[in-house]
N, CA, C and O atoms as CSV, one atom per row, in Angstrom:
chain,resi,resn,atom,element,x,y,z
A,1,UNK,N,N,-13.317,-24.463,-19.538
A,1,UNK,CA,C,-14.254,-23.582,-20.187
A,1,UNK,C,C,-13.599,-22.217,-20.365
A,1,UNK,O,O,-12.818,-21.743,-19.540
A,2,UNK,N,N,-13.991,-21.578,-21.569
A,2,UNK,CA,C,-12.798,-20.279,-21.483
A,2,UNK,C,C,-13.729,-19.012,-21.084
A,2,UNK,O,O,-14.952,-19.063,-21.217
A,3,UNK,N,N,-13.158,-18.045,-20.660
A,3,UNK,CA,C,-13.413,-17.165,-19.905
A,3,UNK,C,C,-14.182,-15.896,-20.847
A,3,UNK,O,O,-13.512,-15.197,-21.607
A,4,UNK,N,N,-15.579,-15.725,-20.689
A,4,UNK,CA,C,-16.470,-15.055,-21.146
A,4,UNK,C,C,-15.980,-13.329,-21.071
A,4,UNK,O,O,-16.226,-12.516,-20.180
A,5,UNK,N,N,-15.418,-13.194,-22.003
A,5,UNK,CA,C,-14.952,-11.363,-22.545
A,5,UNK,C,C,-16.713,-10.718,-22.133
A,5,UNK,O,O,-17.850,-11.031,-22.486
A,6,UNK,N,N,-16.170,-9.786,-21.303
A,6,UNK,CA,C,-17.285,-8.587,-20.877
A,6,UNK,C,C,-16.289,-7.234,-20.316
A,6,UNK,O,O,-15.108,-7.181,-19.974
A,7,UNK,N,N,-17.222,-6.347,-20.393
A,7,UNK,CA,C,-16.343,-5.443,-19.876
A,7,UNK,C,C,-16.054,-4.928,-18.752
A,7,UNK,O,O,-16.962,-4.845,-17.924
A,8,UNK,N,N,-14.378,-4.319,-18.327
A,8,UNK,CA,C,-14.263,-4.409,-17.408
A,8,UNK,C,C,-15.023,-3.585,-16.554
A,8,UNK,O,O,-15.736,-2.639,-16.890
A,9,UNK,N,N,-14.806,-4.037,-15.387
A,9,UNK,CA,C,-15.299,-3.309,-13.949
A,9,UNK,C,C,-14.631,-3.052,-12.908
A,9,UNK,O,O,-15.320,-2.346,-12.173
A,10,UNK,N,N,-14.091,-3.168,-12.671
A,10,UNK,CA,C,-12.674,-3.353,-11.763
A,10,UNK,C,C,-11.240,-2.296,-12.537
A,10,UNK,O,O,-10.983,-2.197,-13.737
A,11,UNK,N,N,-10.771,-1.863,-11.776
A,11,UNK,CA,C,-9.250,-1.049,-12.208
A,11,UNK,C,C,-8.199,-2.205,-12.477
A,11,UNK,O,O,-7.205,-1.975,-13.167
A,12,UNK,N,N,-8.391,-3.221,-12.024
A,12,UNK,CA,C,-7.279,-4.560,-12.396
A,12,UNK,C,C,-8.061,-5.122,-13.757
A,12,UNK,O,O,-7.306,-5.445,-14.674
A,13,UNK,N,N,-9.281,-5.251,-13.954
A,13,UNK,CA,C,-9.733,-5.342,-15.604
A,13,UNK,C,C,-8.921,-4.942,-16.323
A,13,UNK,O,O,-8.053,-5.480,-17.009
A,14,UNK,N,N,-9.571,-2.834,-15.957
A,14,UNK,CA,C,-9.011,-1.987,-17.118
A,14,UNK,C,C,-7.825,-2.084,-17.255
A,14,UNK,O,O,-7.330,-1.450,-18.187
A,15,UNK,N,N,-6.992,-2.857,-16.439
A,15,UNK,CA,C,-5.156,-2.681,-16.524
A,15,UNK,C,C,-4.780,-3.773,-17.030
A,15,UNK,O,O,-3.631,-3.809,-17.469
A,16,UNK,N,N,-5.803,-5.235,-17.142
A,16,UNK,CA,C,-5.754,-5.799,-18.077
A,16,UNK,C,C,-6.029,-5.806,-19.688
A,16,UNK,O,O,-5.316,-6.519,-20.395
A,17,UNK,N,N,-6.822,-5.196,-20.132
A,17,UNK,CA,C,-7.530,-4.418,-21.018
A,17,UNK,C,C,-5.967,-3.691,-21.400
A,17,UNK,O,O,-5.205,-4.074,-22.288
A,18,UNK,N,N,-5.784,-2.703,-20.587
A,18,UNK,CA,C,-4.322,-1.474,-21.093
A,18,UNK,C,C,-2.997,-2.647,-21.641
A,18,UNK,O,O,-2.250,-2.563,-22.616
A,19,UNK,N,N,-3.094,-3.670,-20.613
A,19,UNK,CA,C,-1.888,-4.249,-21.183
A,19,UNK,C,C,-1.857,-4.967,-22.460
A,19,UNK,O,O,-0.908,-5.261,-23.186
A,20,UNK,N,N,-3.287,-5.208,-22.579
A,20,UNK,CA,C,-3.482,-6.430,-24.117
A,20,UNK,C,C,-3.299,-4.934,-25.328
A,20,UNK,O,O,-2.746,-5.048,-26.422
A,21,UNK,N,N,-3.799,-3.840,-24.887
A,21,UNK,CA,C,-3.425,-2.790,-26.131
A,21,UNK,C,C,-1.776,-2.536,-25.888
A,21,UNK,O,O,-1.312,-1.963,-26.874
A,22,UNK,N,N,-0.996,-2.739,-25.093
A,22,UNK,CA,C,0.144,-2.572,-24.790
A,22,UNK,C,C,1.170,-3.817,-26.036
A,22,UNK,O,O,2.068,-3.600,-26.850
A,23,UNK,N,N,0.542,-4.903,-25.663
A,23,UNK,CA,C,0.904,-5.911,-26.444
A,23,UNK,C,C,0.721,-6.088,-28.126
A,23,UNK,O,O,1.282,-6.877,-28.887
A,24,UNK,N,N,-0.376,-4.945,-28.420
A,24,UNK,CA,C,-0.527,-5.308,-29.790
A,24,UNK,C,C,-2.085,-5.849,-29.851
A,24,UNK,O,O,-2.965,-5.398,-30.583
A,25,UNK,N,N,-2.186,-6.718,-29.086
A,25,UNK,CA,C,-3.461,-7.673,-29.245
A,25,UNK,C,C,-4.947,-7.245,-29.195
A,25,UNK,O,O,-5.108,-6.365,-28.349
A,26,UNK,N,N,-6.264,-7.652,-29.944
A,26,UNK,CA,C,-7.221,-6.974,-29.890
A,26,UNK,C,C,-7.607,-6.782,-28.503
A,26,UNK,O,O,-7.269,-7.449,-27.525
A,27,UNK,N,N,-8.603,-5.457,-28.587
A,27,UNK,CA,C,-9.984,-5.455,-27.541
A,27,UNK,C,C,-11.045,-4.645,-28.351
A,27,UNK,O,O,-10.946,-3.906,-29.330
A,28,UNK,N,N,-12.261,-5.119,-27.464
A,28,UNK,CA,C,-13.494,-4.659,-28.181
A,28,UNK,C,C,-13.542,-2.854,-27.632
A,28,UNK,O,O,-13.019,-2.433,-26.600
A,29,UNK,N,N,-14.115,-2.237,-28.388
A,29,UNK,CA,C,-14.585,-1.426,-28.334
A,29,UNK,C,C,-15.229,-0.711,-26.634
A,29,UNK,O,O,-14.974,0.258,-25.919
A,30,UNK,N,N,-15.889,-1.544,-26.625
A,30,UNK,CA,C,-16.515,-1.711,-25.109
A,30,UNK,C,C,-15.453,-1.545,-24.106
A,30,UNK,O,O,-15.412,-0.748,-23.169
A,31,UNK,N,N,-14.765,-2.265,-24.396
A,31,UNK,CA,C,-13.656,-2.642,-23.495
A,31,UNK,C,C,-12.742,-1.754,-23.066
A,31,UNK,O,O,-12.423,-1.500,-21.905
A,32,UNK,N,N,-12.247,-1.196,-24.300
A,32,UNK,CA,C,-11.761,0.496,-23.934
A,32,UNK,C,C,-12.311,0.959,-23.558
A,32,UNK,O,O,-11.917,1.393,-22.476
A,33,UNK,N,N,-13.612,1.335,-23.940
A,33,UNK,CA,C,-14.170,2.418,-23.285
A,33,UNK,C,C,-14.448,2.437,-21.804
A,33,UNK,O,O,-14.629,3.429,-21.099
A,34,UNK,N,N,-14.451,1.489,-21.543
A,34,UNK,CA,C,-14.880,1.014,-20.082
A,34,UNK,C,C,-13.645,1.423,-19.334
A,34,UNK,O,O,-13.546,2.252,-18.430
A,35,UNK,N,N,-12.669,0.630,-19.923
A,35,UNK,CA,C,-11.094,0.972,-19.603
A,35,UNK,C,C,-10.578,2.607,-19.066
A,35,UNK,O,O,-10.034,2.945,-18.015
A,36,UNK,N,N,-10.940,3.297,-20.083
A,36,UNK,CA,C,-10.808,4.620,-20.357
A,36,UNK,C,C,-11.761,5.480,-18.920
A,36,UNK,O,O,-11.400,6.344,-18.120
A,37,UNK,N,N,-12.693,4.959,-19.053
A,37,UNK,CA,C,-13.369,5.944,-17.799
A,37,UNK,C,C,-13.072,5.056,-16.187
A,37,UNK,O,O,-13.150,5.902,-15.297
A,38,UNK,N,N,-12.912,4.316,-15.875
A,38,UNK,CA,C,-12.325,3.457,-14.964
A,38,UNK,C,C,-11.135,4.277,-14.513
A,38,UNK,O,O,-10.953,4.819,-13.423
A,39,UNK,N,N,-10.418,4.252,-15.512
A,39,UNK,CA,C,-8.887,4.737,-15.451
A,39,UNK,C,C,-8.854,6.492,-14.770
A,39,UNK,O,O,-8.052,7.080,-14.044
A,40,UNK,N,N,-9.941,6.830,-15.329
A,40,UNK,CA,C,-10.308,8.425,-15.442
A,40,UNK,C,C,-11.029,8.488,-13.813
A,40,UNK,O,O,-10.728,9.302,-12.940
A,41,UNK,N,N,-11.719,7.740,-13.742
A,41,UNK,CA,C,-12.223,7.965,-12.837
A,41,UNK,C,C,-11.308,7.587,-11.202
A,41,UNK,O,O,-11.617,8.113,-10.133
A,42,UNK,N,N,-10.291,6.682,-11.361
A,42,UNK,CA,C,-9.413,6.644,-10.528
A,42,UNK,C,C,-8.371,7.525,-10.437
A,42,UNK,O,O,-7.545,7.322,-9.548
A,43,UNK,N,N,-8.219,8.573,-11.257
A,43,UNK,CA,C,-7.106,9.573,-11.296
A,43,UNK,C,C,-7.952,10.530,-10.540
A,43,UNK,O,O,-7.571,11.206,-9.585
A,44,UNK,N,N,-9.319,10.517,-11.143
A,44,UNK,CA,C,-9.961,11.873,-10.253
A,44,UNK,C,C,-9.957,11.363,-8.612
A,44,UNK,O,O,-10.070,12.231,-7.746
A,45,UNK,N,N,-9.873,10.473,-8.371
A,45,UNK,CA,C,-9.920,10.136,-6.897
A,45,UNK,C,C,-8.646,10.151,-6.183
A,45,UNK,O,O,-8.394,10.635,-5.080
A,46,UNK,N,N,-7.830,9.493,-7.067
A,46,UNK,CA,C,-6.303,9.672,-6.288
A,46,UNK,C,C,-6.404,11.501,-6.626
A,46,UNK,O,O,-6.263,12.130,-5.577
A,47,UNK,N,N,-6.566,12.194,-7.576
A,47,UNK,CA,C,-6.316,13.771,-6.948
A,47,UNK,C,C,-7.151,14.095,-6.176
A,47,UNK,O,O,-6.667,15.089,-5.634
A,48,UNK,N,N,-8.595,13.822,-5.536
A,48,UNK,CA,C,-9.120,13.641,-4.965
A,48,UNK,C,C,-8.516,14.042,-3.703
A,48,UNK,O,O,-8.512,15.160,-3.186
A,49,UNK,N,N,-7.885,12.698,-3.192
A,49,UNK,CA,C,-7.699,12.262,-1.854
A,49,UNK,C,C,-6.251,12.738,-1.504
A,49,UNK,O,O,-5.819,12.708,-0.351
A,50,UNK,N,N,-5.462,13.222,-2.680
A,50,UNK,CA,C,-4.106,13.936,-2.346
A,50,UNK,C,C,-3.937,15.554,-1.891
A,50,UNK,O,O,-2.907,16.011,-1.396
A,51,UNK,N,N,-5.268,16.384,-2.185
A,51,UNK,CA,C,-5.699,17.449,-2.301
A,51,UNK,C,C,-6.504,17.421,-0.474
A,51,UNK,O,O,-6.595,18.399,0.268
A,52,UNK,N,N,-6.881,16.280,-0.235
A,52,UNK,CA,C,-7.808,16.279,0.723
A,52,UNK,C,C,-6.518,16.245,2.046
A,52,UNK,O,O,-6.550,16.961,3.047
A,53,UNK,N,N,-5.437,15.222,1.719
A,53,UNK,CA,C,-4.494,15.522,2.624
A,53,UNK,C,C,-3.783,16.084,2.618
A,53,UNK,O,O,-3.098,16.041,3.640
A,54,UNK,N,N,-3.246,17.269,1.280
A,54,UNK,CA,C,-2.168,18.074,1.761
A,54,UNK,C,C,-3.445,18.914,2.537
A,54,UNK,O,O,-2.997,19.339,3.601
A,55,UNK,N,N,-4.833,19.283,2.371
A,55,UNK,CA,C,-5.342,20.536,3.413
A,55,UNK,C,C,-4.925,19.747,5.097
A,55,UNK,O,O,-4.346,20.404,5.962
A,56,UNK,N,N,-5.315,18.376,5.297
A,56,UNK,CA,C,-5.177,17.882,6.445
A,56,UNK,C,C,-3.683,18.410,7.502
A,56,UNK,O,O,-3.598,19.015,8.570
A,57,UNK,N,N,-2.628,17.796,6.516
A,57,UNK,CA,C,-0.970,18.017,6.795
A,57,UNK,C,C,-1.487,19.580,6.978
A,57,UNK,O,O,-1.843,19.813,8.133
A,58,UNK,N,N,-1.582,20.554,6.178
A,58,UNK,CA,C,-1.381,21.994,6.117
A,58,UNK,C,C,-2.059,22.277,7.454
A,58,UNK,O,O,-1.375,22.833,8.313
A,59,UNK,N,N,-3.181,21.994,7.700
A,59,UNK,CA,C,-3.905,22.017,9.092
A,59,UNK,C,C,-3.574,22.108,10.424
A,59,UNK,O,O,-3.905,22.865,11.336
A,60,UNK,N,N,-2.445,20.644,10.268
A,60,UNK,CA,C,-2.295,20.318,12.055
A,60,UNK,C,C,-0.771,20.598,11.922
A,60,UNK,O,O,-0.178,20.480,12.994
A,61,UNK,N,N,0.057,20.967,10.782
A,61,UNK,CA,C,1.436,21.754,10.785
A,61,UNK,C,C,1.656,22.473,12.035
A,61,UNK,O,O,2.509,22.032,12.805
A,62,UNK,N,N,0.970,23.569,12.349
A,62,UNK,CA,C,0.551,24.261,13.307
A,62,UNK,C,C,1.052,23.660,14.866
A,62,UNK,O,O,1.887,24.028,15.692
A,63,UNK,N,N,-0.012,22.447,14.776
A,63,UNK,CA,C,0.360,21.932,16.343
A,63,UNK,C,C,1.174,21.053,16.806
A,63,UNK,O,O,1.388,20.536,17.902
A,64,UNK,N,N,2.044,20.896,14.615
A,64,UNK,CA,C,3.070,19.979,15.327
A,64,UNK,C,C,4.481,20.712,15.671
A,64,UNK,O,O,5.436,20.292,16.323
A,65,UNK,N,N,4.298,21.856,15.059
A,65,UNK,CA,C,5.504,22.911,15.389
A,65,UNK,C,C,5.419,23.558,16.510
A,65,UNK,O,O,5.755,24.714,16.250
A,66,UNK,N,N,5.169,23.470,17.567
A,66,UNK,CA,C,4.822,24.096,18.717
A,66,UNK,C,C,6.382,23.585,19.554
A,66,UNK,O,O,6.595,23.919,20.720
């Protein structure tokens, strides 16, 4: 049975999705778009969480230089 096109939800979707526009090959509308904020929304988190540990590192610097 072949596999029912919906849009993605998952960051391994949207990177499926990125690679079929990579290739040339269609996607729906939907599909990007979904793609597109997925993608967006995992960049804001990885800066997120890179911002959250340089304050951490900057923090305990302190008590590891003692």
């Amino acid at each position: 049975m072949a596999r029912k096109s919906s849009t993605p939800t998952t960051i391994a979707d949207a990177l499926r999705c990125v690679k079929k526009v990579r290739q040339g090959k269609a996607c729906t509308v939907a599909e990007l778009k979904a793609s597109v904020m997925l993608l967006d929304d995992a960049r804001k988190t990885a800066l997120g969480t890179i911002r959250t540990l340089k304050d951490k590192i900057a923090f305990m610097m302190p008590f590891t230089n003692r």
